[in-house]
C-alpha positions in Angstrom: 9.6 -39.0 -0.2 13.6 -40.1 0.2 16.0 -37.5 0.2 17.1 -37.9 -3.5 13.5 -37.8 -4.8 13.5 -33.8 -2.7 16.5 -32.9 -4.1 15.6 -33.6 -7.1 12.8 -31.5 -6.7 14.6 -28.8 -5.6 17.3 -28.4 -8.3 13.9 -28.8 -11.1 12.5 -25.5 -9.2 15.7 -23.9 -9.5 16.5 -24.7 -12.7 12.8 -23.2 -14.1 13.5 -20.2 -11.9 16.9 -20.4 -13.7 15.8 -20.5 -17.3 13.2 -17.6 -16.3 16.5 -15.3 -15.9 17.7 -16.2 -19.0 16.9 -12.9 -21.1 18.1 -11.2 -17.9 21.6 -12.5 -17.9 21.8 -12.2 -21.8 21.4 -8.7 -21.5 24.2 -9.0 -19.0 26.3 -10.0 -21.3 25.5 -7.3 -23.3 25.7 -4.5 -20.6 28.3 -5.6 -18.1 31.3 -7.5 -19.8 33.0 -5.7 -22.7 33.4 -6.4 -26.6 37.1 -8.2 -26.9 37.7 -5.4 -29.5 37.4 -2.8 -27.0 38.9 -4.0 -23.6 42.5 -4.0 -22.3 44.8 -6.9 -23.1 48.0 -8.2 -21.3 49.9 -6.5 -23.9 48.9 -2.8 -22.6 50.6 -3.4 -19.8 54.1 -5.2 -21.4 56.7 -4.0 -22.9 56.8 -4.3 -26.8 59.2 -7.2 -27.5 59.0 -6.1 -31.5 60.3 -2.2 -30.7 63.8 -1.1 -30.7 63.9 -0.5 -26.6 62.3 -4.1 -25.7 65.0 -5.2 -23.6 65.7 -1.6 -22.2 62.1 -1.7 -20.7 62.2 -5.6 -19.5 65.5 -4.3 -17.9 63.1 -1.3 -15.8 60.7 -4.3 -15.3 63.1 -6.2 -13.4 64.4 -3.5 -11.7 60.9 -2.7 -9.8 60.6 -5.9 -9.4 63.3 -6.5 -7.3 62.3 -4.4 -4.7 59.1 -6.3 -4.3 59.3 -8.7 -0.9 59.2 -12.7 -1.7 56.2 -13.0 0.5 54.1 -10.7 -1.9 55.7 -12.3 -5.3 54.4 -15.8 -3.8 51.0 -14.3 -2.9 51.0 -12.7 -6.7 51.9 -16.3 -7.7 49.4 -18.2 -6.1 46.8 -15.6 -7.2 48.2 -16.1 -11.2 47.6 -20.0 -10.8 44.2 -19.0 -9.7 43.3 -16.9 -12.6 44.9 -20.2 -14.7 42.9 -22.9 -14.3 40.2 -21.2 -16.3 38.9 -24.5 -18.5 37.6 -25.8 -15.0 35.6 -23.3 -14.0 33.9 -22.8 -17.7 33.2 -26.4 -17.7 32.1 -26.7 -14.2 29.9 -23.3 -15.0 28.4 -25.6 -18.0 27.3 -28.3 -16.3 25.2 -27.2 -13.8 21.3 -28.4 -13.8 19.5 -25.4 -16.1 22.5 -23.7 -17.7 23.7 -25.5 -20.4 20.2 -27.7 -21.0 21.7 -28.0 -25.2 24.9 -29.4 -23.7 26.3 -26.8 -27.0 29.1 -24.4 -26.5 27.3 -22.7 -29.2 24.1 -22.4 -27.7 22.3 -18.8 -27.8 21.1 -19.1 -24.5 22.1 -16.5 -22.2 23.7 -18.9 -19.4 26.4 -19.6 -22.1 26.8 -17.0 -23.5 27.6 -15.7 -20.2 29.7 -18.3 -19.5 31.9 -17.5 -22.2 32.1 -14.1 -22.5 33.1 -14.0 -18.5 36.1 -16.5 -18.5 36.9 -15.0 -21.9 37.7 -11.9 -19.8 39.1 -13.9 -16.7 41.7 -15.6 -19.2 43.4 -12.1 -19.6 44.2 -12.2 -15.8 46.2 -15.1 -15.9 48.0 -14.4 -19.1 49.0 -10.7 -17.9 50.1 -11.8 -14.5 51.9 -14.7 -16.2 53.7 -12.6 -18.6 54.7 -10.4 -16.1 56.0 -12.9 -13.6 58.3 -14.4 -16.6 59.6 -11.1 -17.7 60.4 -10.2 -14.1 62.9 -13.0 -13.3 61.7 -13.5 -9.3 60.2 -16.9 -10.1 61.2 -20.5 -10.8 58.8 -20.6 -13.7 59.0 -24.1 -14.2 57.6 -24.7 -10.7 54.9 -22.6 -11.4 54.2 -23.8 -14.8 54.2 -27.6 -13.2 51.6 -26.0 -10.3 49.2 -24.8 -13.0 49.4 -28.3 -15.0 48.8 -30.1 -11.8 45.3 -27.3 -10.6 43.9 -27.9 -13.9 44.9 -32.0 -13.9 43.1 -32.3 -11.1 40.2 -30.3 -11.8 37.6 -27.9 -9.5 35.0 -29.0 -6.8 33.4 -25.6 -5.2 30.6 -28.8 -3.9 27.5 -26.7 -4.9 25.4 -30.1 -6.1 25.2 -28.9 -9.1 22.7 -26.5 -7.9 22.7 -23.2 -9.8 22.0 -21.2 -6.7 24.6 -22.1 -4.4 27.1 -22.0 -7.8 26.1 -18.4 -8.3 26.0 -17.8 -4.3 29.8 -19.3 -4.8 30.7 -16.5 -7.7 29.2 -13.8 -5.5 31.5 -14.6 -2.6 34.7 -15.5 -5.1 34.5 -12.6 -7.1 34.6 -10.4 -4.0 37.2 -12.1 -2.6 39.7 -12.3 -5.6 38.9 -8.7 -6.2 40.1 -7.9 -2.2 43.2 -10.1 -3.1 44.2 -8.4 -6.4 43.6 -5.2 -5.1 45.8 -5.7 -1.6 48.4 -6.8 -3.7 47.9 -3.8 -5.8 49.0 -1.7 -2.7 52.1 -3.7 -1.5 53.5 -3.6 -5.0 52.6 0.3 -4.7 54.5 0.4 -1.3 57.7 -0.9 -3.1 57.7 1.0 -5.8 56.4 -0.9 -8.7 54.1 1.1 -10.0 53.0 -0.7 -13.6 52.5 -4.1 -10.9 50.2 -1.8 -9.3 47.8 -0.6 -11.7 48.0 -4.3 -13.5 46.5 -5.8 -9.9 43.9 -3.1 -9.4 42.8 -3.7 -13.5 42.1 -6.8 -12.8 40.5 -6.1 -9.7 38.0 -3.6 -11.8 37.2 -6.8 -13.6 36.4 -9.1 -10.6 34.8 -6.0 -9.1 32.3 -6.1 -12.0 31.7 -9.3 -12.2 30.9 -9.3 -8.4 28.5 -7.3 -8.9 26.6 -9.0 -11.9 26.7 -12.5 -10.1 24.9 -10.7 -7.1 22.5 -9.1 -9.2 21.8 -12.5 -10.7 21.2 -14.1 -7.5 19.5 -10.6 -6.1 17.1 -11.8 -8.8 16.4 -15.5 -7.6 15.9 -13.6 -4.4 12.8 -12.2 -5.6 11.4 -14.8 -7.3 12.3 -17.8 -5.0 13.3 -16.4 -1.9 12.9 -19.6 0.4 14.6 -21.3 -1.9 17.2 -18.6 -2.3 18.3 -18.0 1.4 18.3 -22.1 1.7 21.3 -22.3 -1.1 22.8 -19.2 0.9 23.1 -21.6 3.8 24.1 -24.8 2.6 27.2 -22.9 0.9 27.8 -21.4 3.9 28.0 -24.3 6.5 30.0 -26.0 3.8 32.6 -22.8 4.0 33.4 -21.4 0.5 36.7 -23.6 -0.7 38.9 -21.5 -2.7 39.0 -22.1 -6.5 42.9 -22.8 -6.2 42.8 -25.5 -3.6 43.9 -28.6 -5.4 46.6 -27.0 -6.4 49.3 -29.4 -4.7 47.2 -32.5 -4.8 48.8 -35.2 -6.1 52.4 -33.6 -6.3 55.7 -33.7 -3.9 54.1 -30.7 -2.1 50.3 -31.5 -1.1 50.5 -28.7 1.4 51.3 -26.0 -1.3 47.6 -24.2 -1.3 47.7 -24.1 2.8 51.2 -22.3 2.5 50.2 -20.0 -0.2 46.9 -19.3 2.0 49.3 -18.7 5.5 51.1 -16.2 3.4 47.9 -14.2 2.4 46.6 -14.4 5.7 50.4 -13.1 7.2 50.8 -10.3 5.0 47.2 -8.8 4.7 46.1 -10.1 1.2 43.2 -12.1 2.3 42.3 -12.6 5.9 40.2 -14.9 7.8 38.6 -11.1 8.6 37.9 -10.4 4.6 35.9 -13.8 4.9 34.1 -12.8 8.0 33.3 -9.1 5.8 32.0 -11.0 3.0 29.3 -12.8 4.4 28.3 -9.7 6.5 28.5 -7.8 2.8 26.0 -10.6 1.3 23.7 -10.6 4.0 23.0 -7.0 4.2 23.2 -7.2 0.6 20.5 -9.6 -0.1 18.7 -7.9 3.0 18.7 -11.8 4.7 17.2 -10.4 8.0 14.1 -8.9 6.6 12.9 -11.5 4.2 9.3 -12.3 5.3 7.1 -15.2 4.1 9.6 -17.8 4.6 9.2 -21.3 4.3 10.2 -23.1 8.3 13.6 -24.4 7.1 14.6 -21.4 5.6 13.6 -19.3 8.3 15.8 -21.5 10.3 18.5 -20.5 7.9 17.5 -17.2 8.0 18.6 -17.1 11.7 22.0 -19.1 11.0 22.9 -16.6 8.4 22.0 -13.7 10.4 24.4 -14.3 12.8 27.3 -15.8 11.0 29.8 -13.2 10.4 29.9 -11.9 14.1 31.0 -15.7 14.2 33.5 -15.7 11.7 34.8 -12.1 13.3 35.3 -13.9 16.2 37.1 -16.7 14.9 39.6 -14.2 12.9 40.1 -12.7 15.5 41.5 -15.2 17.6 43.6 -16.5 14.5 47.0 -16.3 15.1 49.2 -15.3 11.9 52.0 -17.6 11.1 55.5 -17.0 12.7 56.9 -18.6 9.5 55.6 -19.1 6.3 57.5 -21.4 3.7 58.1 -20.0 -0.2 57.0 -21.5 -3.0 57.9 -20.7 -6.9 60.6 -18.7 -6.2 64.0 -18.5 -7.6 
């Protein structure tokens, strides 16, 4: 057998585990995200251009806004651009192997469903964060406008083979890690006084925050069922290192090194850390109680001991990361 013929072999396994789930994650949808009727929207958040006192409450905007350090408008930024490039990650969710098997946006399967109802509550990220970054006059908005053109130009590559597993190992790890990011953001906007910026970055956090949970609940699932299998996708995505969703971002444009400055700005101000990485895979592991699984095939036993032992690794690897003396600005005014 060549190595295409078992790869093929594997993604048919996981896609039949896959459509097995189906009435699980349907009832997700149901249970987990919320009725568009009933959830906040960016405009909770905004002042009320159409009322009397519009400008007088833009005017407060900007005023705690300007007490906010560059480095954390730039990190709030790069984190908007993020939540922007939506279409790419519902298309990418749509086309892996098992998920989408009508090829119909309309399709009652639960996969799609889902797909739709999460980046239907992901889209009010961006637009909040967007609105808010306009209104507060600390960023050259054409800059940033031209960044999110050029992320979703260029498209999304999280290189999961379109393999369901490792994609919804990818979401577990993502979602945790965008939820750490809003909410550390959350508390530096706190720190200088803008208040409203705060509890708009830790709203959006509860969002990731429950998302995170109902990817790992899917994938908790496929643990049962498939365990080999399971802790197998858990280590190819893992000795491939989880690329951000945002990384194309300067591909292309007169800046190619714009995602590594955003990251260096992150990592200097606390945001998201090469230590945050390191905690995720340790969260994962215990999660999915990697150490214990029994009845293992050999190679994923072999992965079992990789996976064990990778976070000390990472730890270790923070910890000797130096933070950057100096970090360059993007977007800003």
């Amino acid at each position: 057998m060549n190595k295409s013929d078992k790869i093929d072999y594997e993604l048919e396994k996981n896609m039949e585990v896959i459509s097995q789930l189906d009435g699980y994650v349907n009832h997700a949808v149901e249970n987990i995200l919320v009725n568009p009727d009933e959830c906040w929207q960016p405009s909770d958040f905004l002042p009320d251009m159409g009322q009397p006192d519009a400008f007088e409450e833009v005017k407060k905007l900007q005023e705690r806004a300007a007490n906010i350090p560059d480095t954390v408008i730039t990190s709030l930024i790069g984190n908007m651009i993020t939540e922007e490039a939506l279409p790419s990650y519902q298309t990418y969710f749509n086309l892996l192997e098992g998920i989408n098997v009508e090829g119909s946006l309309l399709s009652n399967s639960g996969w799609v469903k889902w797909s739709k109802a999460w980046t239907a509550e992901e889209n009010r990220h961006g637009d909040l964060l967007n609105k808010y970054l306009y209104l507060s006059g600390r960023a050259d908005m054409k800059k940033v406008e031209q960044t999110i053109h050029r992320l979703i130009y260029n498209g999304f590559d999280p290189r999961s083979e379109k393999d369901p597993y490792q994609a919804i190992i990818y979401t577990s790890f993502q979602e945790r890690a965008t939820k750490i990011s809003h909410v550390n953001t959350g508390k530096l906007a706190d720190k200088a006084g803008d208040e409203v910026l705060s509890r708009i970055c830790k709203t959006i956090a509860g969002d990731e925050a429950r998302h995170e949970k109902a990817y790992k609940n899917f994938m908790s699932q496929i643990f049962e069922i498939d365990p080999s299998g399971a802790i197998l996708a858990f280590e190819k995505m893992m000795r491939k290192q989880i690329v951000m969703p945002a990384v194309l971002m300067g591909t292309g444009s007169s800046n190619p090194s714009l995602f590594d400055q955003f990251s260096a700005i992150t990592q200097k101000i606390g945001i998201y850390t090469g230590w945050d990485y390191a905690r995720i895979i340790d969260h994962l592991v215990k999660l999915w109680n990697i150490e214990n699984l029994t009845g293992l095939s050999d190679m994923a036993a072999k992965a079992q001991d990789y996976l064990s032992n990778l976070s000390e690794r990472y730890m270790r690897l923070a910890d000797r990361m130096k933070a950057p003396d100096e970090v360059s600005l993007a977007w800003l005014k």
